[in-house]
PyMOL Python script that loads the backbone (N, CA, C, O; Angstrom):
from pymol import cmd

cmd.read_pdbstr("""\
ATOM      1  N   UNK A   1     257.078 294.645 -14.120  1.00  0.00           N
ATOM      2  CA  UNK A   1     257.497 293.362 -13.589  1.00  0.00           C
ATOM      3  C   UNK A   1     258.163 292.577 -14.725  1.00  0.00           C
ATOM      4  O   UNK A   1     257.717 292.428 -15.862  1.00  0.00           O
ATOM      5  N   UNK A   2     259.218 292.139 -14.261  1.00  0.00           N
ATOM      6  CA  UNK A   2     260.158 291.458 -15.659  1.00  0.00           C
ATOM      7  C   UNK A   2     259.551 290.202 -15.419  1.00  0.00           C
ATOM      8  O   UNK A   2     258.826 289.919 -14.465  1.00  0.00           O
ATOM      9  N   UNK A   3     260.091 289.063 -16.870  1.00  0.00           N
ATOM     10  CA  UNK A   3     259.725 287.417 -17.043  1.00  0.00           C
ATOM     11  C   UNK A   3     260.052 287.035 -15.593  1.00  0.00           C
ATOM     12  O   UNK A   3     259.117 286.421 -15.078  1.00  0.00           O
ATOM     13  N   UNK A   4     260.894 287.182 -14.948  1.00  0.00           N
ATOM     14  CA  UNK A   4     262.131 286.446 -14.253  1.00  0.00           C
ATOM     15  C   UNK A   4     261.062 286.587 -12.835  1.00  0.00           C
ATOM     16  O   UNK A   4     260.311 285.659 -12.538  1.00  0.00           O
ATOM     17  N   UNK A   5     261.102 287.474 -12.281  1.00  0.00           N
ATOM     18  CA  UNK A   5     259.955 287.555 -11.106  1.00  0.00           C
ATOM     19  C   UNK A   5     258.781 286.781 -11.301  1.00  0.00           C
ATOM     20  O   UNK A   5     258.404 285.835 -10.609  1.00  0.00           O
ATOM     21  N   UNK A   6     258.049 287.436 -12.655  1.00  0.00           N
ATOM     22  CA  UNK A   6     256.780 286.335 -12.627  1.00  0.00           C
ATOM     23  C   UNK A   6     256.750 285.801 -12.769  1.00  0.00           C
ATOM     24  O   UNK A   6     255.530 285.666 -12.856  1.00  0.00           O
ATOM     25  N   UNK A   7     257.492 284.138 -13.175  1.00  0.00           N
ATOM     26  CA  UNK A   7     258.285 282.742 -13.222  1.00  0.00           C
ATOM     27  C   UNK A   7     258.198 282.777 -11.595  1.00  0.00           C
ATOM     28  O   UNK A   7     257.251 282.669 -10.816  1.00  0.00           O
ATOM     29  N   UNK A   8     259.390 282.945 -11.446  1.00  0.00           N
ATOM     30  CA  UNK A   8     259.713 283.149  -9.819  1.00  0.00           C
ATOM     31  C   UNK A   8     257.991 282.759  -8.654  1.00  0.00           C
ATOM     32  O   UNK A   8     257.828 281.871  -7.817  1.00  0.00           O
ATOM     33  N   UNK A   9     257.017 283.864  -9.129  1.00  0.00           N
ATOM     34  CA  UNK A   9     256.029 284.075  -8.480  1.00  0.00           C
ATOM     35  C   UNK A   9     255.385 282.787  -8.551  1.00  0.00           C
ATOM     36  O   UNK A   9     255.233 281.909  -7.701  1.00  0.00           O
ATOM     37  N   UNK A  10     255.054 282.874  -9.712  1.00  0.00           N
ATOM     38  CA  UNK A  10     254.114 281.403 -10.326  1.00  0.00           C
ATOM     39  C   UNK A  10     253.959 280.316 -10.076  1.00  0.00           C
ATOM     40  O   UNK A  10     253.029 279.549  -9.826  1.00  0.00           O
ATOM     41  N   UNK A  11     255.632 280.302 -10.222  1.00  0.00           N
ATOM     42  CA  UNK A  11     256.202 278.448 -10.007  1.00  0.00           C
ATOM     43  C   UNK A  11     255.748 278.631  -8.107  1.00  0.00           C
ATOM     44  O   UNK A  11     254.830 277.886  -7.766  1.00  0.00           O
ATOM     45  N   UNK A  12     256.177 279.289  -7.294  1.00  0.00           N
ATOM     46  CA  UNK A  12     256.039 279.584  -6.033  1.00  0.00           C
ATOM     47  C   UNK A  12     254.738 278.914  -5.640  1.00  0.00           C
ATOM     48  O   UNK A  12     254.652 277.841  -5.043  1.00  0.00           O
ATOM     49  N   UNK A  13     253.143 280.135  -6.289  1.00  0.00           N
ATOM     50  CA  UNK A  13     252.137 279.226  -6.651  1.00  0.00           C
ATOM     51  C   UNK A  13     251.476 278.114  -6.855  1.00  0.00           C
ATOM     52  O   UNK A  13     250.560 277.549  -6.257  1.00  0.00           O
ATOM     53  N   UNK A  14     252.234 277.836  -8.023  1.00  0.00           N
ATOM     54  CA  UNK A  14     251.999 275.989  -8.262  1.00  0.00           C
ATOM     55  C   UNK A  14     252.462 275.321  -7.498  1.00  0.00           C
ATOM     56  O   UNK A  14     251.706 274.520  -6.947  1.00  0.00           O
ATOM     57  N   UNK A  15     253.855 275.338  -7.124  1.00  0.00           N
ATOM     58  CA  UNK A  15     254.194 274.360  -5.836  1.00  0.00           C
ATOM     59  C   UNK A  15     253.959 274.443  -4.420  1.00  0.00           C
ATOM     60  O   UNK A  15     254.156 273.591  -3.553  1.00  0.00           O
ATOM     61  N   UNK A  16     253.567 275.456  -4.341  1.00  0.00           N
ATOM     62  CA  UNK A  16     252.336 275.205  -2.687  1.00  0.00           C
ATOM     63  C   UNK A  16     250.849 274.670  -3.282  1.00  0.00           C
ATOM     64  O   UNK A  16     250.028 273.934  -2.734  1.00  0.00           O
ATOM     65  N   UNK A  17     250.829 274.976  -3.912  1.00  0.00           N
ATOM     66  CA  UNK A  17     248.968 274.801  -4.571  1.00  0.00           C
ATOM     67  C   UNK A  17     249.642 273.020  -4.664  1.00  0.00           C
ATOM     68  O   UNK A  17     249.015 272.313  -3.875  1.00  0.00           O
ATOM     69  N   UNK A  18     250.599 272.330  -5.344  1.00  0.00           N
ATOM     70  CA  UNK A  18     251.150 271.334  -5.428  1.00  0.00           C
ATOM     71  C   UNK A  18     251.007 270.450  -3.587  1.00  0.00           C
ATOM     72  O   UNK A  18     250.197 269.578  -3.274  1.00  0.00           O
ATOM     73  N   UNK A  19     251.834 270.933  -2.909  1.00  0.00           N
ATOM     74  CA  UNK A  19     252.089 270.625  -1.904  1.00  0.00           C
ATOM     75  C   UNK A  19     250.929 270.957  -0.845  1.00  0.00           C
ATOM     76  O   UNK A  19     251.225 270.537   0.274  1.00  0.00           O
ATOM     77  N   UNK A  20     249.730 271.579  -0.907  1.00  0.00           N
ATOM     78  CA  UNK A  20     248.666 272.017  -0.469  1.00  0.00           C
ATOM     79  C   UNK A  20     247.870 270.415  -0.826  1.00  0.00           C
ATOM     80  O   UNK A  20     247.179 269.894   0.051  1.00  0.00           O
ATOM     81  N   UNK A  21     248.028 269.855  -1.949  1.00  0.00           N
ATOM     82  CA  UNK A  21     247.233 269.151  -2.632  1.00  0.00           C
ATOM     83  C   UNK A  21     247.428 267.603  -2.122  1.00  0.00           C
ATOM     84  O   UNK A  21     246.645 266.733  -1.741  1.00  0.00           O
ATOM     85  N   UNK A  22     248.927 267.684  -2.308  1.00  0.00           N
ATOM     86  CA  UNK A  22     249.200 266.154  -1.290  1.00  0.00           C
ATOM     87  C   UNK A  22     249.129 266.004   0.424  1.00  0.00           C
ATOM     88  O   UNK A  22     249.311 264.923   0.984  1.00  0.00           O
ATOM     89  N   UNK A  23     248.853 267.194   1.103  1.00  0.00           N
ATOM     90  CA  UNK A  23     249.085 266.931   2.617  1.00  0.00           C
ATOM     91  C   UNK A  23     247.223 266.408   2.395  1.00  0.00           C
ATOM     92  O   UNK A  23     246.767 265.312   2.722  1.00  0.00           O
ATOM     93  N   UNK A  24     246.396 267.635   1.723  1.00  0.00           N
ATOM     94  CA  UNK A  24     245.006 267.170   1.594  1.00  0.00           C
ATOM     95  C   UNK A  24     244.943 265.801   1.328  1.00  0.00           C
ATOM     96  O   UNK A  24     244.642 265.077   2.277  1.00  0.00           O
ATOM     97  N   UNK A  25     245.171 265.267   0.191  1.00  0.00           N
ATOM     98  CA  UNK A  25     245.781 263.941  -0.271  1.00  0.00           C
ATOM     99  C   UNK A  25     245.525 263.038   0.738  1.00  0.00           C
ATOM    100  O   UNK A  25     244.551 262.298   0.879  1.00  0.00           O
ATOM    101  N   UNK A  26     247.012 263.251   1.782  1.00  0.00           N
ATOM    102  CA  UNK A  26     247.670 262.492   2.932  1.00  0.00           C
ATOM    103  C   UNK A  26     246.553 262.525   3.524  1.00  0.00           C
ATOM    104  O   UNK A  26     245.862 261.548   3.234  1.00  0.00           O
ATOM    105  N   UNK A  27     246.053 263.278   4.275  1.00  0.00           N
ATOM    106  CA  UNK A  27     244.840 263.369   5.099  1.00  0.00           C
ATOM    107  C   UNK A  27     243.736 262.768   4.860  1.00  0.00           C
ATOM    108  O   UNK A  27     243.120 262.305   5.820  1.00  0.00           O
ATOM    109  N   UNK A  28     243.255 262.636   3.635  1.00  0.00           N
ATOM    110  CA  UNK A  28     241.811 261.805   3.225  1.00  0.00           C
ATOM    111  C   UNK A  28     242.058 260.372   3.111  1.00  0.00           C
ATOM    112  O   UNK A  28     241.193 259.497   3.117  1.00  0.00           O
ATOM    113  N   UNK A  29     243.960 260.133   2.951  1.00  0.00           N
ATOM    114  CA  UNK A  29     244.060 258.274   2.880  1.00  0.00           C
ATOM    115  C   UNK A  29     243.712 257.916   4.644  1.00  0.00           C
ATOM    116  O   UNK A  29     242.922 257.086   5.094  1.00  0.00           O
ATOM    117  N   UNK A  30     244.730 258.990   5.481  1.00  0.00           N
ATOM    118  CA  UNK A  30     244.656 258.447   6.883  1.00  0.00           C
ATOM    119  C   UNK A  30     243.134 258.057   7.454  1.00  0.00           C
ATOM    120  O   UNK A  30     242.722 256.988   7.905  1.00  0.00           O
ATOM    121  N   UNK A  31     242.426 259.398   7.251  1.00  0.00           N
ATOM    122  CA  UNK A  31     240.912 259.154   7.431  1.00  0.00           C
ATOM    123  C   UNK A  31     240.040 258.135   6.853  1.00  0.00           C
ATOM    124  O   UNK A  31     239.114 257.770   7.577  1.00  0.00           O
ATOM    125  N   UNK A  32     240.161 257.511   5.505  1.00  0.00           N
ATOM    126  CA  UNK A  32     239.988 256.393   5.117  1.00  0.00           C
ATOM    127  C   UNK A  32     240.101 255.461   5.887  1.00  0.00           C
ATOM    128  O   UNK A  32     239.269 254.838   6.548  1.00  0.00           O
ATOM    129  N   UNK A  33     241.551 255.354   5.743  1.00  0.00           N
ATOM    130  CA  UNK A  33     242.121 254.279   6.525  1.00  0.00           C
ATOM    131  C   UNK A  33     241.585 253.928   7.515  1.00  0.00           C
ATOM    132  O   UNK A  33     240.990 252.854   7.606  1.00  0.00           O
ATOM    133  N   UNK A  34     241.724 254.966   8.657  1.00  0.00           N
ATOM    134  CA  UNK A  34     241.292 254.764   9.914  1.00  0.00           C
ATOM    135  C   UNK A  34     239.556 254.061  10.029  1.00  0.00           C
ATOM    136  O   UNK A  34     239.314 253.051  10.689  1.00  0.00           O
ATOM    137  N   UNK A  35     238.813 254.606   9.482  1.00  0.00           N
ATOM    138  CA  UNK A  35     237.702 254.580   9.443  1.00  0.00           C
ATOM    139  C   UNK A  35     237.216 252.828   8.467  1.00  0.00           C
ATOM    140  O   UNK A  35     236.256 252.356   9.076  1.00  0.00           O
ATOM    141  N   UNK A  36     237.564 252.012   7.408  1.00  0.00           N
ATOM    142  CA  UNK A  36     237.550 251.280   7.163  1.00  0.00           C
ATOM    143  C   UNK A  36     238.072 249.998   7.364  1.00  0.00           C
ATOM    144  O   UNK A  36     237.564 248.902   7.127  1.00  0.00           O
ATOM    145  N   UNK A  37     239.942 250.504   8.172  1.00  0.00           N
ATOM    146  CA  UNK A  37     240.951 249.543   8.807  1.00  0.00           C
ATOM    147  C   UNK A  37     241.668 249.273   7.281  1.00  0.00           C
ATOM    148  O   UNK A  37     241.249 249.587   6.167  1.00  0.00           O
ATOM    149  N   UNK A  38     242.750 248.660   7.627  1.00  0.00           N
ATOM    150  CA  UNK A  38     243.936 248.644   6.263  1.00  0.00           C
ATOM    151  C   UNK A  38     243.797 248.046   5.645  1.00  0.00           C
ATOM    152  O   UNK A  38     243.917 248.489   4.502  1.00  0.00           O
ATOM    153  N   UNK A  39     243.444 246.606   5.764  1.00  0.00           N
ATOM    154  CA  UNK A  39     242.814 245.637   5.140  1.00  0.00           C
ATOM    155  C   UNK A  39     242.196 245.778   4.027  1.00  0.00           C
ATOM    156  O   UNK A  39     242.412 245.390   2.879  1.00  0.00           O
ATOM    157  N   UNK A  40     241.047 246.656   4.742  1.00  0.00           N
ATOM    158  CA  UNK A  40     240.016 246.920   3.487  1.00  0.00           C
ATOM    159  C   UNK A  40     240.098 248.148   2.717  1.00  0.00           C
ATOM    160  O   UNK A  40     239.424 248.385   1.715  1.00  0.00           O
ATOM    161  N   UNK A  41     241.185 249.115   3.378  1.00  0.00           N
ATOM    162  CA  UNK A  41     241.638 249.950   2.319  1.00  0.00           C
ATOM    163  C   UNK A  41     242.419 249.394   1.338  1.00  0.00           C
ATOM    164  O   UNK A  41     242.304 250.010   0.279  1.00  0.00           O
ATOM    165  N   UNK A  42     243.346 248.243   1.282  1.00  0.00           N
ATOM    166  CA  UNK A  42     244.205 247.581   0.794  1.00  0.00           C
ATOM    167  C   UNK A  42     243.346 246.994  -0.650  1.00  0.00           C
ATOM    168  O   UNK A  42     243.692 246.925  -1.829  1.00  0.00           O
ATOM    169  N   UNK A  43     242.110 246.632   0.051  1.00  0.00           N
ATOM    170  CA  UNK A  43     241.113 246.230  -1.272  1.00  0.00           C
ATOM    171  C   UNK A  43     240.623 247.320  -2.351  1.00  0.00           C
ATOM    172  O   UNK A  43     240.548 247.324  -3.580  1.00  0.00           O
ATOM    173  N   UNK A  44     240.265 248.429  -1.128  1.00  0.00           N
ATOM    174  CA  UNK A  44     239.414 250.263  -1.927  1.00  0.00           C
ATOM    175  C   UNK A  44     240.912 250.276  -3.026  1.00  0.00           C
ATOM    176  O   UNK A  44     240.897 250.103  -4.245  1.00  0.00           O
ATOM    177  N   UNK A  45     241.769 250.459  -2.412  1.00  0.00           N
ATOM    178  CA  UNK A  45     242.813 251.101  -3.249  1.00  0.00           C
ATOM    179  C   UNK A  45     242.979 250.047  -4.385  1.00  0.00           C
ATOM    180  O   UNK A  45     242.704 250.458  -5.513  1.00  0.00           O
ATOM    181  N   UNK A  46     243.367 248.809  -4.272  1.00  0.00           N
ATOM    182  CA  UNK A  46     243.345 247.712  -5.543  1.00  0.00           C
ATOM    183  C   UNK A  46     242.809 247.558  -6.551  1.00  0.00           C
ATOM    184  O   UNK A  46     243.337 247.307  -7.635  1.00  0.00           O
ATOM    185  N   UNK A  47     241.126 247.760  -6.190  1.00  0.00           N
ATOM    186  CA  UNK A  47     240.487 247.361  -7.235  1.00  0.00           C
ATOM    187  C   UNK A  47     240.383 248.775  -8.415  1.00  0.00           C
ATOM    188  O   UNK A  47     240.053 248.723  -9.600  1.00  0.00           O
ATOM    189  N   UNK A  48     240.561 249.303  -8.060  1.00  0.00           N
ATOM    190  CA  UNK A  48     240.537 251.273  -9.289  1.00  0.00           C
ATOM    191  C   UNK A  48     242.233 250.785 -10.059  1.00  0.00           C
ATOM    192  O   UNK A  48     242.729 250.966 -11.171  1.00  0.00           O
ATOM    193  N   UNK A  49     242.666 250.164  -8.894  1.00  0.00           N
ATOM    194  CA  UNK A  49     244.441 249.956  -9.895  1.00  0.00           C
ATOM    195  C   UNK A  49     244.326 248.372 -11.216  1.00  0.00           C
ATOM    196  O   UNK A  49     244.927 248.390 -12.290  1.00  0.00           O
ATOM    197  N   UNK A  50     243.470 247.229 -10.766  1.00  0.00           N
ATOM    198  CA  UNK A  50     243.394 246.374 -11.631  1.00  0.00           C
ATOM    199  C   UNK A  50     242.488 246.850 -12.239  1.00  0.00           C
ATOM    200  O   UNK A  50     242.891 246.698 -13.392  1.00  0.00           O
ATOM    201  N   UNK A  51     241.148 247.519 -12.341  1.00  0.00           N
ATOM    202  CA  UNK A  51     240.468 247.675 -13.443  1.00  0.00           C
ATOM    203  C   UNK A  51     241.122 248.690 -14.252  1.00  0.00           C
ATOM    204  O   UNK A  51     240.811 248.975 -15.409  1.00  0.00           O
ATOM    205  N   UNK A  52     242.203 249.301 -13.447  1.00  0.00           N
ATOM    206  CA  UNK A  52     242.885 250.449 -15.404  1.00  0.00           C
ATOM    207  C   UNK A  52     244.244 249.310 -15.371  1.00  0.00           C
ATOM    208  O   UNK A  52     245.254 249.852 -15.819  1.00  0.00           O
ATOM    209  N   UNK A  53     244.365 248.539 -15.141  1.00  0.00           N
ATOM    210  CA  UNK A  53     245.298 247.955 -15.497  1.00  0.00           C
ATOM    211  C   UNK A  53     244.888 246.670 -16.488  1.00  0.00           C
ATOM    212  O   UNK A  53     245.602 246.119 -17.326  1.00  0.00           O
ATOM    213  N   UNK A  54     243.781 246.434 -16.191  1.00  0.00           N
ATOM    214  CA  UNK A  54     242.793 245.566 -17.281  1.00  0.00           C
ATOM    215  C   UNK A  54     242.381 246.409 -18.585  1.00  0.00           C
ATOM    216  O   UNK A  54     242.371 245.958 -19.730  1.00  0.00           O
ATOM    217  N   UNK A  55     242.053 247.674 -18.213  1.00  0.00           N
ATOM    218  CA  UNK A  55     241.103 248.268 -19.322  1.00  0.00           C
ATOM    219  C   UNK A  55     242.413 248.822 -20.885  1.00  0.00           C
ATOM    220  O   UNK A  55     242.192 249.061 -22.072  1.00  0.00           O
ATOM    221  N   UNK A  56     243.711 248.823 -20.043  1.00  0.00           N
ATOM    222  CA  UNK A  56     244.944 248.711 -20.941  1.00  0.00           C
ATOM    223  C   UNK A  56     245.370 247.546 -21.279  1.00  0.00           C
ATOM    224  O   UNK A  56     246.244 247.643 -22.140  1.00  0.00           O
ATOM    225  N   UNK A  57     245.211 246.818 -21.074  1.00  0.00           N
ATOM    226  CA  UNK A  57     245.122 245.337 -21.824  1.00  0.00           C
ATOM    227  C   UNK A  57     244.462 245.360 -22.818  1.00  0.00           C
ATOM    228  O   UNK A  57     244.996 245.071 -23.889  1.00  0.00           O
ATOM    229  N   UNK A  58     242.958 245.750 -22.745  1.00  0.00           N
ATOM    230  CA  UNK A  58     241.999 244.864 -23.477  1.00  0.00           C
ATOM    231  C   UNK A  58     242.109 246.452 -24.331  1.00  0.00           C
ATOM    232  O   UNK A  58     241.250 246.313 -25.202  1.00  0.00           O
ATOM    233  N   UNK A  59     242.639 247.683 -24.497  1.00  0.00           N
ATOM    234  CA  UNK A  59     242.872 248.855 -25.517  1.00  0.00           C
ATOM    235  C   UNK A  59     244.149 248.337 -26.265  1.00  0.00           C
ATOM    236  O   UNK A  59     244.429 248.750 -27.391  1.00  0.00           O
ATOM    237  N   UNK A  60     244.818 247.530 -25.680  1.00  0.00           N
ATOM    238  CA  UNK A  60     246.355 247.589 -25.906  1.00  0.00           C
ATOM    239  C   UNK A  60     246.390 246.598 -27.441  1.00  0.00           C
ATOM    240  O   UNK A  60     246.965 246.786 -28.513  1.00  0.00           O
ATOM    241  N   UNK A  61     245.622 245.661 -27.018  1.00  0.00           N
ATOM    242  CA  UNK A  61     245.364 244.502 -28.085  1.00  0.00           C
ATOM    243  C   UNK A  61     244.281 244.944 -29.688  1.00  0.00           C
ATOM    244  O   UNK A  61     244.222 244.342 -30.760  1.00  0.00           O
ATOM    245  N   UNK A  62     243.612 246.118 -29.262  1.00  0.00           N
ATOM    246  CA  UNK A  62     242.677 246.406 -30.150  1.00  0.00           C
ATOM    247  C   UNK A  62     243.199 247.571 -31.238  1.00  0.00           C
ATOM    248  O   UNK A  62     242.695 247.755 -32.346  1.00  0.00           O
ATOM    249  N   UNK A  63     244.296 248.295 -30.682  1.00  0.00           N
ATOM    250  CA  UNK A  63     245.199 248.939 -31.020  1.00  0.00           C
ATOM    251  C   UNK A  63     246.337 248.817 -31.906  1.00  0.00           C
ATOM    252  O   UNK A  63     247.131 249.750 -32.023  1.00  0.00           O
TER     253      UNK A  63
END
""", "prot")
cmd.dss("prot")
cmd.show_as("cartoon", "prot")
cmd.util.cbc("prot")
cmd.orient("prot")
């Protein structure tokens, strides 16, 4: 088997294993969603984004 195939193969691999990963992804926000209402996913999803957006602040300055 030459480089060129097993490249070929691999990358093939990773990008379904890739694309396997976001429909899963897609599926666990909808189910969220559904199950909490948007609102309050709007909050789930926020607060994980301001606390690393805080915790690089307060590294950024000490740095």
């Amino acid at each position: 088997m030459n480089l060129r195939s097993v490249i070929l193969k691999d990358g093939f691999y990773l990008a379904a294993r890739q694309l396997l990963g976001m429909v899963i992804g897609l599926v666990g926000v909808l189910l969220i969603t559904r199950a909490i209402g948007p609102g309050n996913y709007g909050l789930y999803s926020t607060a994980p984004g301001m606390v690393g957006y805080a915790s690089n602040l307060h590294f950024g300055y000490i740095c």
